[in-house]
Structures are given as structure tokens and as C-alpha cells.
FIPA-107868 format. One record per atom (N, C-alpha, C): residue number from 1; residue in one letter; atom name; x, y, z. Coordinates in steps of 0.2 Angstrom, whole numbers, plus 5000, padded with zeros to 4 digits. Layout:
BEGIN
  num  residu  atome    px    py    pz
  NUM       A     CA     X     Y     Z
...
// end
This chain:
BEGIN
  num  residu  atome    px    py    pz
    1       X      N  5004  4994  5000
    1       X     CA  5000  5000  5000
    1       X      C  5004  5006  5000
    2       X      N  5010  5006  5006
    2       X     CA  5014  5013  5005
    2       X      C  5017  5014  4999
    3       X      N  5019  5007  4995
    3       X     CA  5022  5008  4987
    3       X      C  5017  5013  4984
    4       X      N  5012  5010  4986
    4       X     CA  5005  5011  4981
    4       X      C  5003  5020  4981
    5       X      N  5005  5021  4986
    5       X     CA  5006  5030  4987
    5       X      C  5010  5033  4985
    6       X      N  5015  5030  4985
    6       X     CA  5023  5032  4983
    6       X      C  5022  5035  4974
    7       X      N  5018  5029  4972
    7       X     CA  5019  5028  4965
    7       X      C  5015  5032  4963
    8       X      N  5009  5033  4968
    8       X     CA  5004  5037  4964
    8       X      C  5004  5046  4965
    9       X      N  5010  5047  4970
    9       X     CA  5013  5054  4973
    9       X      C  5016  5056  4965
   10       X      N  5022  5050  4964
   10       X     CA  5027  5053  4959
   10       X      C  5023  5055  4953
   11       X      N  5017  5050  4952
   11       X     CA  5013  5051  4945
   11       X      C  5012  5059  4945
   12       X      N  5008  5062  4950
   12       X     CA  5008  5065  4952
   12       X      C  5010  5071  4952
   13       X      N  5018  5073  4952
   13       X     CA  5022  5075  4952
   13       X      C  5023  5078  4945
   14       X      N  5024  5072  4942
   14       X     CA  5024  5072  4933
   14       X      C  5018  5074  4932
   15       X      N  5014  5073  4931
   15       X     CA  5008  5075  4927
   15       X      C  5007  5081  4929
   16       X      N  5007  5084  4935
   16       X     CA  5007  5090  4937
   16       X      C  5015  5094  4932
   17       X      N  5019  5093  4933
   17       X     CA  5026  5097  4929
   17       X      C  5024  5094  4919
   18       X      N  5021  5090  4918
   18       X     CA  5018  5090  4910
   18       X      C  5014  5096  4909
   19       X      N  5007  5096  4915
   19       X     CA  5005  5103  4914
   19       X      C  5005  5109  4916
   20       X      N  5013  5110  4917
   20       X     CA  5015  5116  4917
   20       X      C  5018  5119  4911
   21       X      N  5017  5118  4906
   21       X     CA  5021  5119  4899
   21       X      C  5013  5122  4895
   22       X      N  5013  5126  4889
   22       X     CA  5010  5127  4887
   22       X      C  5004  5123  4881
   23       X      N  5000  5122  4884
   23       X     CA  4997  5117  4877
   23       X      C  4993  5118  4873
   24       X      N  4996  5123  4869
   24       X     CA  4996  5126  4861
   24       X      C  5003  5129  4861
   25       X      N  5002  5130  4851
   25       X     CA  5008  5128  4847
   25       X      C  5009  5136  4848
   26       X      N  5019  5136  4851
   26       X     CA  5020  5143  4851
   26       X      C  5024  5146  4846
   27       X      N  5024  5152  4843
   27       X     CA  5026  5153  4839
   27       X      C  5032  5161  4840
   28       X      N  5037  5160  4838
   28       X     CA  5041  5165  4839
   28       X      C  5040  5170  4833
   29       X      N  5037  5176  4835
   29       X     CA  5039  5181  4827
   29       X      C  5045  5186  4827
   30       X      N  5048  5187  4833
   30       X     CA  5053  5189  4831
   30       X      C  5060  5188  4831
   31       X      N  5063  5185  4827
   31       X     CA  5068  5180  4826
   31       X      C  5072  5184  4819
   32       X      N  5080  5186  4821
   32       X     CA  5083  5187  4816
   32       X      C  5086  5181  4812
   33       X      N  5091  5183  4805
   33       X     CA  5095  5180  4802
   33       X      C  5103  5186  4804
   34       X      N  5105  5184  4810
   34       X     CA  5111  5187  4812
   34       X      C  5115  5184  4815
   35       X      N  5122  5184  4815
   35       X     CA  5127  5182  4816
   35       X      C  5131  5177  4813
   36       X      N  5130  5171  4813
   36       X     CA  5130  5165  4813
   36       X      C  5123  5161  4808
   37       X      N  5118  5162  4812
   37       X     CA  5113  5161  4812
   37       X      C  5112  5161  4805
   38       X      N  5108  5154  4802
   38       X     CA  5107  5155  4792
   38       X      C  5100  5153  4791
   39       X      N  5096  5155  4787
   39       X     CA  5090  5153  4786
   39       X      C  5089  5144  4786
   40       X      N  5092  5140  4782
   40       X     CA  5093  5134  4786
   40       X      C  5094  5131  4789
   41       X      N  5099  5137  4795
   41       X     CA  5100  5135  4802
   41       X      C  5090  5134  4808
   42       X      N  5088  5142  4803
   42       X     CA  5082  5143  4806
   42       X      C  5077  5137  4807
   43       X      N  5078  5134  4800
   43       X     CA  5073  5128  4799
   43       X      C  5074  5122  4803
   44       X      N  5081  5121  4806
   44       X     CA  5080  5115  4811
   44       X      C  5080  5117  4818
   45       X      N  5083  5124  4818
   45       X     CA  5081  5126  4826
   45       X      C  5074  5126  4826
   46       X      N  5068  5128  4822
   46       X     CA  5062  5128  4822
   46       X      C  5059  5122  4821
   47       X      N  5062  5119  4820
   47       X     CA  5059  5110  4820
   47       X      C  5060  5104  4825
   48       X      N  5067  5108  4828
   48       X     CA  5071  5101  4835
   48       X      C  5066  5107  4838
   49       X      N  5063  5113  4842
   49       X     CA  5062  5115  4847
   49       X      C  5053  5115  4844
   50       X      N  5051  5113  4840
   50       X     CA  5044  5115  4838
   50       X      C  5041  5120  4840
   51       X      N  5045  5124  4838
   51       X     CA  5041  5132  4839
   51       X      C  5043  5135  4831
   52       X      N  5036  5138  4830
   52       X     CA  5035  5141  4823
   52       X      C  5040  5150  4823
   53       X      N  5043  5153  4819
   53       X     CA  5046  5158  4817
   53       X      C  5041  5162  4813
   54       X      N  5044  5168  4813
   54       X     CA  5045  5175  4810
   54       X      C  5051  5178  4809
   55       X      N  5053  5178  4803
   55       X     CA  5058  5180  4802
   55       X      C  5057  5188  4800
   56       X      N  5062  5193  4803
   56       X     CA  5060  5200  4805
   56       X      C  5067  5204  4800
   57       X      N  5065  5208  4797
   57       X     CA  5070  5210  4793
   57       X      C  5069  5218  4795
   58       X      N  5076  5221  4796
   58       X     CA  5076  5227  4798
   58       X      C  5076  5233  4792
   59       X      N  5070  5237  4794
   59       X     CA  5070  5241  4788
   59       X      C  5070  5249  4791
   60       X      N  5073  5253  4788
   60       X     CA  5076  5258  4792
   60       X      C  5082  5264  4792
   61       X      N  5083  5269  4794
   61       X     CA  5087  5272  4792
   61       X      C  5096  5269  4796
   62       X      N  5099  5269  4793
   62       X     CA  5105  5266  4796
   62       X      C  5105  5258  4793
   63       X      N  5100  5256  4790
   63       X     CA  5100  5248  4789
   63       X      C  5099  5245  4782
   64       X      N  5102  5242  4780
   64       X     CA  5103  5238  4774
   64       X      C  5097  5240  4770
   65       X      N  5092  5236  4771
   65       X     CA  5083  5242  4768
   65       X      C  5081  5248  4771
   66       X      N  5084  5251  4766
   66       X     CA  5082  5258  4770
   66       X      C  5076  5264  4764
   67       X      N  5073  5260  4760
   67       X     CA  5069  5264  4753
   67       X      C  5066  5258  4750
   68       X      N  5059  5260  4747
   68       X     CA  5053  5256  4744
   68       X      C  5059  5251  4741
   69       X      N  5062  5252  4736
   69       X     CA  5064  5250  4728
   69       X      C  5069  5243  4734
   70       X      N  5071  5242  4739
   70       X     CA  5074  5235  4742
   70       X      C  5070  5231  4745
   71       X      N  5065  5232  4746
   71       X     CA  5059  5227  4750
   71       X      C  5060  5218  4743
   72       X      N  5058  5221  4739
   72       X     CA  5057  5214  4735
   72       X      C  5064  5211  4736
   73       X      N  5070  5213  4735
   73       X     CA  5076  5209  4733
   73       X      C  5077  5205  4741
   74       X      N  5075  5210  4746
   74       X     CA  5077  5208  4754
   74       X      C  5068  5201  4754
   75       X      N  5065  5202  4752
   75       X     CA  5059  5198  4753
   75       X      C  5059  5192  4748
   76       X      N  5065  5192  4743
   76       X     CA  5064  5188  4738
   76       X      C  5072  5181  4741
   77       X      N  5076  5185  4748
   77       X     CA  5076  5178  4750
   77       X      C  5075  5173  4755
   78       X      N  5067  5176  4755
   78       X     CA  5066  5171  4761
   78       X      C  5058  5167  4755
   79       X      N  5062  5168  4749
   79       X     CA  5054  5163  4743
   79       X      C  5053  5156  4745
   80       X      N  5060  5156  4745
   80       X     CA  5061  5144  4747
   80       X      C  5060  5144  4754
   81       X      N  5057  5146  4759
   81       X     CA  5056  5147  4767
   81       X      C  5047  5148  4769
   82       X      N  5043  5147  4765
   82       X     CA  5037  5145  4765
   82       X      C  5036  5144  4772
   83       X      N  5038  5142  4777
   83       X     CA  5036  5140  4784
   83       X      C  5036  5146  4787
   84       X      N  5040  5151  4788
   84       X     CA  5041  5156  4791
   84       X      C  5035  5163  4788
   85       X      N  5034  5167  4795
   85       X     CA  5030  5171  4792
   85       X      C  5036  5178  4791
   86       X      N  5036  5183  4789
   86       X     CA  5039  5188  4785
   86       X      C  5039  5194  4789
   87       X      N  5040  5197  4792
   87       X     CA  5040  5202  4795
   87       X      C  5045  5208  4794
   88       X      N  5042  5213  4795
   88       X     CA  5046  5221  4793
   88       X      C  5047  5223  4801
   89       X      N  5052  5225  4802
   89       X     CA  5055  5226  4810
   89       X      C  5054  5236  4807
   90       X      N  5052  5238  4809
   90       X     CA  5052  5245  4807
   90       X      C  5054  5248  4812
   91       X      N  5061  5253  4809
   91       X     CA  5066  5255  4812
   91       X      C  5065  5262  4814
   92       X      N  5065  5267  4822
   92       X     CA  5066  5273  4818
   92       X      C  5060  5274  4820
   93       X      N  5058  5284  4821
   93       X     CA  5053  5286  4820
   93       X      C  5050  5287  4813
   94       X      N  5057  5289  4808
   94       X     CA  5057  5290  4801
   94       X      C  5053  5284  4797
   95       X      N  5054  5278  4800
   95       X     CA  5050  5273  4794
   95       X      C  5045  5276  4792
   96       X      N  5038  5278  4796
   96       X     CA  5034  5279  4790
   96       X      C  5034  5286  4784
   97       X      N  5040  5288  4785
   97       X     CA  5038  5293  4780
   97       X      C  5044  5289  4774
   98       X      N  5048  5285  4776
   98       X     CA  5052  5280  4770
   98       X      C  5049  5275  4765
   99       X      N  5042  5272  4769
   99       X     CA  5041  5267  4766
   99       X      C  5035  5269  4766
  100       X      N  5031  5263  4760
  100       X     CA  5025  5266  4757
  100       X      C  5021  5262  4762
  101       X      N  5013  5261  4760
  101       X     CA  5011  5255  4762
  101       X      C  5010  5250  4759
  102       X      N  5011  5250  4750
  102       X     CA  5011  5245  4745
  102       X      C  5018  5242  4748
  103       X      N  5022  5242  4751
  103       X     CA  5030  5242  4754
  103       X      C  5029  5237  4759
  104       X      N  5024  5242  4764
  104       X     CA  5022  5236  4771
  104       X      C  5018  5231  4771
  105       X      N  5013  5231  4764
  105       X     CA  5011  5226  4764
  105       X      C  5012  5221  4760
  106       X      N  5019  5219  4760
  106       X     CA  5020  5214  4755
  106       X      C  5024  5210  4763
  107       X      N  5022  5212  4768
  107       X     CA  5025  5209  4774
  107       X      C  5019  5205  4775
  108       X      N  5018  5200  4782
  108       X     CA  5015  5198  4785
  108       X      C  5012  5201  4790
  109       X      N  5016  5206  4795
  109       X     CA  5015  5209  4799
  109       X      C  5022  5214  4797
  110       X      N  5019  5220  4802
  110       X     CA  5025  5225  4803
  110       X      C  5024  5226  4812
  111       X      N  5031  5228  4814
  111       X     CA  5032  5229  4820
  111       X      C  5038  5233  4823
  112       X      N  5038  5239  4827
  112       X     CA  5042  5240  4829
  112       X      C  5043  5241  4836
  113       X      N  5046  5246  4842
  113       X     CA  5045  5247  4847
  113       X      C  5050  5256  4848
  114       X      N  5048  5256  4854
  114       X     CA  5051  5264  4856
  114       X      C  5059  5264  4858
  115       X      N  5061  5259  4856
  115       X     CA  5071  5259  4859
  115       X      C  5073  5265  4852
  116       X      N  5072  5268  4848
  116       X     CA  5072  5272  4846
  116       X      C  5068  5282  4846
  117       X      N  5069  5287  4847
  117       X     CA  5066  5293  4848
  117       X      C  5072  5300  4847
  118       X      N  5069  5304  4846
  118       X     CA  5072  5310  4846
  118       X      C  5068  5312  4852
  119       X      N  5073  5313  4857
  119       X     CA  5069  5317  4862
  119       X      C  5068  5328  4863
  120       X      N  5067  5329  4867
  120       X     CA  5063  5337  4867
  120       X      C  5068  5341  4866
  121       X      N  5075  5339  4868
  121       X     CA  5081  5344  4866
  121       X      C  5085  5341  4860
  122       X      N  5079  5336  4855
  122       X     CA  5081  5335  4847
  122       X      C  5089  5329  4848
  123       X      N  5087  5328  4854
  123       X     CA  5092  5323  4855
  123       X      C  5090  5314  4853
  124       X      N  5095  5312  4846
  124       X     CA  5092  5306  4844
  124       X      C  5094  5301  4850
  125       X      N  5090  5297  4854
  125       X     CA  5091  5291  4858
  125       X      C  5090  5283  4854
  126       X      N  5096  5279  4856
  126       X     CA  5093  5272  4854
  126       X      C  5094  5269  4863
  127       X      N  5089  5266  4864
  127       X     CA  5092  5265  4872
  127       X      C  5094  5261  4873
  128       X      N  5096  5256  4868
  128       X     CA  5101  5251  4871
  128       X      C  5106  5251  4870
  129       X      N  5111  5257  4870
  129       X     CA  5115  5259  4869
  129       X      C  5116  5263  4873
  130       X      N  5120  5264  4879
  130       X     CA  5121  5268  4884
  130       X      C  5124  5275  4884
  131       X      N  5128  5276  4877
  131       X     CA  5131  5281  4877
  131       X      C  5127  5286  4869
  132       X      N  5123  5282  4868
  132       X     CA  5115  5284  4865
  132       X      C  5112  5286  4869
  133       X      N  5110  5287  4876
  133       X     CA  5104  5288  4878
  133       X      C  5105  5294  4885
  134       X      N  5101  5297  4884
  134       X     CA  5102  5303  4886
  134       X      C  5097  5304  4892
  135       X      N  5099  5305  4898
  135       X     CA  5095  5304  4905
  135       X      C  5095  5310  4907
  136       X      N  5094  5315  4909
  136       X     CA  5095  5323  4911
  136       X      C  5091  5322  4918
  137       X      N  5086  5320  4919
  137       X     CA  5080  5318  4925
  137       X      C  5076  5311  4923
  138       X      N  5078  5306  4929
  138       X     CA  5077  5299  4929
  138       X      C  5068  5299  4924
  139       X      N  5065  5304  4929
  139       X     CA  5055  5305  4929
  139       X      C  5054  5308  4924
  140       X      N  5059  5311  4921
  140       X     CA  5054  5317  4915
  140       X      C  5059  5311  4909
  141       X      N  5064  5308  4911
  141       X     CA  5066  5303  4902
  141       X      C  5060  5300  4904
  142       X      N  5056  5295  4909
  142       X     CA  5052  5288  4907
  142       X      C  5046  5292  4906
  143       X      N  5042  5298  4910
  143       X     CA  5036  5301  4905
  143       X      C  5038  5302  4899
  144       X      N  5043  5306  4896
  144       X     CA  5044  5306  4889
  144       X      C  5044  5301  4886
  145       X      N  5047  5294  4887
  145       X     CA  5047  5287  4887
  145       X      C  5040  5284  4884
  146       X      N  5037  5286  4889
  146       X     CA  5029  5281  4887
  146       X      C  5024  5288  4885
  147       X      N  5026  5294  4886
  147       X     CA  5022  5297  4878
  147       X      C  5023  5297  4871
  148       X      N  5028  5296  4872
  148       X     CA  5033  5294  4863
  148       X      C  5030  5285  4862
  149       X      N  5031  5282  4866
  149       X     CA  5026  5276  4865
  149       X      C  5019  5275  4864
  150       X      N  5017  5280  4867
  150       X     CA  5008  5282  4866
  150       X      C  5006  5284  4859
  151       X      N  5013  5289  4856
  151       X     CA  5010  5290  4851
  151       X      C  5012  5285  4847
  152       X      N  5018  5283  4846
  152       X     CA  5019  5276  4842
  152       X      C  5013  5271  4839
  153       X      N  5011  5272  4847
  153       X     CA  5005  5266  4847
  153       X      C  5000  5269  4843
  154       X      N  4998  5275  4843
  154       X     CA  4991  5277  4840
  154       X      C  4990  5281  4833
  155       X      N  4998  5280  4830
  155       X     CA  5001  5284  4824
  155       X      C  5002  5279  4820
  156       X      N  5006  5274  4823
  156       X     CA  5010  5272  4817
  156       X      C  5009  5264  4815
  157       X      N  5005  5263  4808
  157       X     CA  5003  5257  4805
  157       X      C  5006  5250  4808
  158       X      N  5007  5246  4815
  158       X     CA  5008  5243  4816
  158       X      C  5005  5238  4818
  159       X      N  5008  5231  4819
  159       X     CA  5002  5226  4821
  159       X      C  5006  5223  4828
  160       X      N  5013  5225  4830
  160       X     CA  5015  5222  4838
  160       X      C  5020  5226  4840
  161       X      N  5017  5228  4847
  161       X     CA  5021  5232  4849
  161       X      C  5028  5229  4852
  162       X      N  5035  5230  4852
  162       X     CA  5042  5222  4853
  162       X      C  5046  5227  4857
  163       X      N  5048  5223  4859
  163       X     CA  5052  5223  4865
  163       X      C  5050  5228  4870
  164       X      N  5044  5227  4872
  164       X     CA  5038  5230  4876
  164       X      C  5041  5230  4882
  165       X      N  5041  5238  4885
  165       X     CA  5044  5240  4892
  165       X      C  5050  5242  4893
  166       X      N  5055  5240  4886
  166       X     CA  5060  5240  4889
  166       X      C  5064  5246  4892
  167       X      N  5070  5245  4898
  167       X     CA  5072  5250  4899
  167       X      C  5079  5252  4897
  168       X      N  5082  5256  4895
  168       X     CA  5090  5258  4896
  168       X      C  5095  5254  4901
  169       X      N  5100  5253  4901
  169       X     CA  5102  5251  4906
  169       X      C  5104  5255  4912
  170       X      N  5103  5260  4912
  170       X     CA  5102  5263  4917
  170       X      C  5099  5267  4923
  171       X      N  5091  5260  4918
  171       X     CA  5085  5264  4921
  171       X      C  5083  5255  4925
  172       X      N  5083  5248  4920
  172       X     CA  5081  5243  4921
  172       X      C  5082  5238  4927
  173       X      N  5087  5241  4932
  173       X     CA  5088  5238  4938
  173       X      C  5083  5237  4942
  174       X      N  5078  5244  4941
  174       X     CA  5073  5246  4943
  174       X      C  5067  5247  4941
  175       X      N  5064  5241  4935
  175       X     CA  5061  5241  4932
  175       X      C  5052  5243  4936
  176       X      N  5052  5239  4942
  176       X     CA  5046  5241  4944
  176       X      C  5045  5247  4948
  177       X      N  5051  5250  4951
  177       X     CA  5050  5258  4951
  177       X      C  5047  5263  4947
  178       X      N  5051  5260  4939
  178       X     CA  5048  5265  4933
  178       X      C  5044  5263  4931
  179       X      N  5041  5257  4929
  179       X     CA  5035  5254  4925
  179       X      C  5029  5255  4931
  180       X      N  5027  5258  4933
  180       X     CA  5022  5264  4937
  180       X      C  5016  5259  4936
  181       X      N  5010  5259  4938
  181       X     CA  5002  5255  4934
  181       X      C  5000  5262  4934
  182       X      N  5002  5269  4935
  182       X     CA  4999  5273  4928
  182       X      C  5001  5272  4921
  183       X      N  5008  5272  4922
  183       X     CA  5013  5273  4917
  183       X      C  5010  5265  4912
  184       X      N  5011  5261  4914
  184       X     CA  5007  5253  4911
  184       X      C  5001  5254  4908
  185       X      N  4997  5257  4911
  185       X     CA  4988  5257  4909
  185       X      C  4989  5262  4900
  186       X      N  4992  5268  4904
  186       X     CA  4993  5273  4897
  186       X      C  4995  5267  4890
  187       X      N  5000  5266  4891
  187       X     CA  5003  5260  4885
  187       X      C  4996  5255  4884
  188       X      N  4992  5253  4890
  188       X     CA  4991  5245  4888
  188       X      C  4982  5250  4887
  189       X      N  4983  5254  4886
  189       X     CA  4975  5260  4882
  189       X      C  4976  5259  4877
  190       X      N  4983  5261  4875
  190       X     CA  4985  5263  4868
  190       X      C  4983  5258  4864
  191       X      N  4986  5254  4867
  191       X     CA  4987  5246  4862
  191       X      C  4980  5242  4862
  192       X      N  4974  5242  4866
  192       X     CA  4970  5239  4866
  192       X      C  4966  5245  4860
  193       X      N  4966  5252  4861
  193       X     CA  4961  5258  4857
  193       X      C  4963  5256  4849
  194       X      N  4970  5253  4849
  194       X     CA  4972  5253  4842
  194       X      C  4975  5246  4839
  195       X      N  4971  5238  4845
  195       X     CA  4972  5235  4842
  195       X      C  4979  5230  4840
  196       X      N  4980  5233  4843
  196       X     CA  4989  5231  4843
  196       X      C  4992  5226  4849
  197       X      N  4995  5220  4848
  197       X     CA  4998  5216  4850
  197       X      C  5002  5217  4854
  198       X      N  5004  5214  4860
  198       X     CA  5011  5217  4863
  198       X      C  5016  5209  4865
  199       X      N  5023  5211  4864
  199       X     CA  5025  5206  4864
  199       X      C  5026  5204  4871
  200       X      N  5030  5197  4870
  200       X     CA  5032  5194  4878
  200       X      C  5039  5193  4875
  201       X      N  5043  5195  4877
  201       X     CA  5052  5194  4874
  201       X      C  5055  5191  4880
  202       X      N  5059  5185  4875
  202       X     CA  5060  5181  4879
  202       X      C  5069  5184  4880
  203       X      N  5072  5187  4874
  203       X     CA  5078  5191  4878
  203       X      C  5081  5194  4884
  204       X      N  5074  5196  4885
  204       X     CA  5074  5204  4889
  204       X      C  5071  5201  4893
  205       X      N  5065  5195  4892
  205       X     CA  5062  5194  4899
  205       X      C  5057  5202  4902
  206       X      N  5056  5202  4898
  206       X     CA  5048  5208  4899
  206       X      C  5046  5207  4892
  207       X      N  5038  5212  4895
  207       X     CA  5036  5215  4901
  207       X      C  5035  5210  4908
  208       X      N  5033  5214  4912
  208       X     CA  5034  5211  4919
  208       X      C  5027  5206  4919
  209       X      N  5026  5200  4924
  209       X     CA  5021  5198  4924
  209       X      C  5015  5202  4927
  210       X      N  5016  5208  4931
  210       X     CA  5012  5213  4932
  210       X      C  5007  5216  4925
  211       X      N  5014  5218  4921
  211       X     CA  5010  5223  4916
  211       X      C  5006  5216  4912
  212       X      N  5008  5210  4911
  212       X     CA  5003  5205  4905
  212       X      C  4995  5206  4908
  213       X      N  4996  5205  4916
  213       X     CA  4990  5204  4917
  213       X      C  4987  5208  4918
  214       X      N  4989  5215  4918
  214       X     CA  4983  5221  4915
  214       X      C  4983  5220  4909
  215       X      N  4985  5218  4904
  215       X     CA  4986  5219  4898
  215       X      C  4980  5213  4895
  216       X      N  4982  5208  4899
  216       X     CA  4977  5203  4898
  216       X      C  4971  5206  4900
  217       X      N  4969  5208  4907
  217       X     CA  4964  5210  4910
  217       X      C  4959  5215  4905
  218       X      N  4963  5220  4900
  218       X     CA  4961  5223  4897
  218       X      C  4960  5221  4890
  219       X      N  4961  5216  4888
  219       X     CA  4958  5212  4883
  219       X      C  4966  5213  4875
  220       X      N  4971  5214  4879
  220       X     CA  4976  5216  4875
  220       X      C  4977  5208  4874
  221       X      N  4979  5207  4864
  221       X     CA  4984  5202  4863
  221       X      C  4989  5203  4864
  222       X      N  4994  5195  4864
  222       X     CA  5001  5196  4864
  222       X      C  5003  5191  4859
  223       X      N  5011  5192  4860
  223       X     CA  5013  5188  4854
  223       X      C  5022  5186  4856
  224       X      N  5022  5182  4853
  224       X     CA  5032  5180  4858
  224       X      C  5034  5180  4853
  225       X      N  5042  5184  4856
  225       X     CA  5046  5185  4853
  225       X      C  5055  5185  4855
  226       X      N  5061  5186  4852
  226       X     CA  5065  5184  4856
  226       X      C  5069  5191  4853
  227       X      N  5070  5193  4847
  227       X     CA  5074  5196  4846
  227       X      C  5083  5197  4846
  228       X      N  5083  5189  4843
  228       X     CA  5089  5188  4844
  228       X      C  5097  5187  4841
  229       X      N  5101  5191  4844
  229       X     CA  5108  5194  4841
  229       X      C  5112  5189  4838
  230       X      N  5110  5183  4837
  230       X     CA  5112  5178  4834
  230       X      C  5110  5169  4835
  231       X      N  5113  5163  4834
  231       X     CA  5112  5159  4835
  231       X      C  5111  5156  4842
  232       X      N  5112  5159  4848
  232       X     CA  5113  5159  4854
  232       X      C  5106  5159  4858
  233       X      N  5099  5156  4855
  233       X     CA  5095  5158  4858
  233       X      C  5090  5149  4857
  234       X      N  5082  5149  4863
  234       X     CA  5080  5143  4861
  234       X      C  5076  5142  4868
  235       X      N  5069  5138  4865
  235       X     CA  5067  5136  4870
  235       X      C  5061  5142  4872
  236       X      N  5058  5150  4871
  236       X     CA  5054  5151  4873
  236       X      C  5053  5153  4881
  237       X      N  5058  5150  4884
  237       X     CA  5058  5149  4891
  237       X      C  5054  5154  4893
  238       X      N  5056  5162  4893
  238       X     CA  5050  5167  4899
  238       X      C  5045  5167  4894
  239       X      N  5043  5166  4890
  239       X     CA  5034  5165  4887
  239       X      C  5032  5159  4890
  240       X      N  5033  5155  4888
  240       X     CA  5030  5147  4893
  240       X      C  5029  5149  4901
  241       X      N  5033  5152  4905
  241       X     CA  5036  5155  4911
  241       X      C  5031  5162  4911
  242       X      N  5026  5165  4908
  242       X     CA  5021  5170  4909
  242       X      C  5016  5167  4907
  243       X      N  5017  5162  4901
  243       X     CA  5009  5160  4902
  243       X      C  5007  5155  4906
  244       X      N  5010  5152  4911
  244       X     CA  5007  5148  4915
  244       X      C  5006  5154  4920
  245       X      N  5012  5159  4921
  245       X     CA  5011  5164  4926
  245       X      C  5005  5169  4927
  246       X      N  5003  5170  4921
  246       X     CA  4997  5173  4921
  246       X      C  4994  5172  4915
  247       X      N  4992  5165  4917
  247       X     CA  4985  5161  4913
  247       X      C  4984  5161  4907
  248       X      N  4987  5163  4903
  248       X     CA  4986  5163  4896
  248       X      C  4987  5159  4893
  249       X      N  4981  5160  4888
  249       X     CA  4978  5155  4882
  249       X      C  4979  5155  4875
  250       X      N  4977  5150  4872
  250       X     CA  4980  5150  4866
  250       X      C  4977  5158  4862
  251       X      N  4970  5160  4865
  251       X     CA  4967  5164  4859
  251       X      C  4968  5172  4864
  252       X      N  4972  5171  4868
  252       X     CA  4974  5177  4872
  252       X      C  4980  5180  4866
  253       X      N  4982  5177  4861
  253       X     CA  4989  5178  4855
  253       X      C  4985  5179  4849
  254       X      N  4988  5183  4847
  254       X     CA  4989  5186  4840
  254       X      C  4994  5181  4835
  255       X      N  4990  5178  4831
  255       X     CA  4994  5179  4821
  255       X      C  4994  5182  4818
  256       X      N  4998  5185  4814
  256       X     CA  4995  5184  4808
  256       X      C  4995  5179  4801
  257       X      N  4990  5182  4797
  257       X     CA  4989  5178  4791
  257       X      C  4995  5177  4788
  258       X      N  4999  5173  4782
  258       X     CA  5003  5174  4778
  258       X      C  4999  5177  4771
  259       X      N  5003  5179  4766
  259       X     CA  5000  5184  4762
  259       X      C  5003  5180  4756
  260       X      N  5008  5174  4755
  260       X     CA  5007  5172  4751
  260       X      C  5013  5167  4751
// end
């Protein structure tokens, strides 16, 4: 009989740790071709870890595509990769006045995030860049922060807002200091008034599970992504690790369609 506890405890154990994993198909949409890293490569990392891709190409001032007339040549190497969906990384405040929407729409999705801004003394910031990013007063950079994201959000033809929350390194030791739940609400208004997706990044490990489950609470989809600097990455770890954390469902996530 005490065997018979024993065995039935460990079953137990198990079947509790099986359902702690996700059970729906996760899909990464933001995943580079950097470093190392080869579209071929993609295909079997996405195959040993069964998790579906989005392959994210950077479009933007400073970046290999930076004007309508390269989208086809840049889109014409991912034609033999039918598994993957296509994504425009849109770089930059300037994107939308670079690129058309007959341009954007030849993507699957487009998506960018606020680590780029020219702040009020015309000073351009990329924030993860430390000697890019310009801090004068801790409280008036993160209000400008999540105003310049407010408008992102409610201006500019996107469909997921990436690497959501994130901070400079100067500010993120202290991530719940400054991500405030007024500061959170603002952003996750934006994103539900206009429809928009917000990612869970598994690099960066945000947003916090705080802000998902306002984000959930308030009817925001989300979407995983890793945004990764090279070969070096796998597994979806903090997305599995939020959505058991805060309850998420398969149809709590955003797709998109492919277009062809």
C-alpha cells in the first residue's frame, strides 16, 4: 500500500510538471538571420524546438533596407522558406515617411518598438546603447518614454508592439520603480484603442508579469518573441514561464495571416 502512494505521489508530480508547459503551438515572430545564424539554420532550430518563426528584417534608416525599391530583393530571400512568416522590423521614427504601404504590405506583419526617439532637446536616443541615451532627470526621460510610445502606438501602422517595456540600462535595475500602473495602463489603452499586440520577449524577459495581466485583463493580445543577436538563443523559456504565470491562452495571441 505505501508503494502504492509512493507511485501514485510521483505520477503525480509528473503529470502536474507536463501541465506546466504550454498546450498550444508557440510561435516566435521575432527571430533574426544574424550572426551566425542561416535561414537553414532557422529551419532546424524551428523543427528540434517546435516552435514556429517569424523572420524579422530590419527596415530603416541606418539599415541595409532603407527605401521602397529593396523590400522585393530583401523579401525575395526568404521565397524557398514558406514556413516562416515575414516580418518588417520598422526601424526609427522616420519609417513611416520612408516606406509606402504598398511596401508594408508585401509583409506579413510589421512591428516596431520605442528603443528608438528623438527626444525634446532633438536629441536622437537608441536606448540600448548607453552612450546613445540621454538621461537629464530619471522622471521626465520615462514620461517622455511612454508618451513617445503612446504616440507610436496610436500613429503608426503597426500590428505588435516588441520589446515592450523595455528599459536603458540605466533605468532597468529598477524596472518596477519606473513601469508605474499609471505609466502601464497609458501604454496598455494605447494598444487595446488601436488594436495592437504586445510582445512577451523572451531576451529581455519583459514585460513584467504585472503589466501582462493588465494587459490581459484589458483584453490586449500578445505575441512571443526573442529578438535575437544571433544563434545563441531557444526554447521560449520566459513566454512558457508568463503563460502559466498569468493564465494565458491560446486565443489570448495574435497571428498573423501569411499573404502568400
Amino acid at each position: 500500500m505505501k508503494n502504492r502512494v509512493v507511485l501514485l505521489f510521483a505520477f503525480a508530480i509528473v503529470f502536474t510538471g507536463c501541465r506546466q508547459k504550454a498546450d498550444f503551438p508557440i510561435t516566435d515572430l521575432h527571430v533574426h538571420i544574424k550572426g551566425n545564424f542561416t535561414l537553414e539554420d532557422a529551419v532546424k532550430k524551428s523543427e528540434a524546438e517546435n516552435i514556429r518563426y517569424g523572420i524579422a528584417i530590419n527596415c530603416g534608416v541606418g539599415f541595409p533596407v532603407h527605401n521602397d525599391s529593396q523590400i522585393d530583393s530583401a523579401l525575395a530571400t526568404m521565397k524557398d522558406y514558406p514556413q516562416f512568416y515575414k516580418a518588417m522590423q520598422a526601424e526609427g521614427r522616420e519609417w513611416v515617411d520612408i516606406f509606402s504601404m504598398e511596401s508594408m504590405n508585401k509583409f506579413d506583419y510589421v512591428f516596431t518598438d520605442a528603443m528608438t526617439f528623438t527626444d525634446a532637446k532633438g536629441r536622437r536616443n537608441r536606448i540600448w546603447m548607453p552612450r546613445e541615451t540621454f538621461i537629464d532627470d530619471e522622471e521626465e526621460f520615462m514620461d517622455y518614454l511612454v508618451k513617445t510610445l503612446v504616440t507610436i502606438l496610436n500613429t503608426e501602422p503597426i500590428h505588435i508592439y516588441v520589446n515592450s517595456t523595455f528599459l536603458p540600462d540605466q533605468l532597468a535595475d529598477r524596472y518596477d520603480h519606473f513601469w508605474t500602473t499609471e505609466r502601464m495602463d497609458k501604454v496598455i489603452s494605447a494598444a487595446k484603442d488601436n488594436n495592437i499586440a504586445i510582445e512577451i520577449n523572451n531576451r529581455y524577459e519583459i514585460p513584467s508579469a504585472d503589466f501582462i495581466k493588465r494587459a490581459k485583463a484589458a483584453g490586449v493580445k500578445f505575441t512571443v518573441g526573442t529578438n535575437n543577436a544571433d544563434e545563441n538563443f531557444s526554447g521560449a523559456e520566459y513566454a512558457r514561464k508568463m503563460i502559466m504565470e498569468c493564465g494565458l491562452k491560446e486565443d489570448d495571441f495574435w497571428l498573423p495571416a501569411k499573404k502568400n
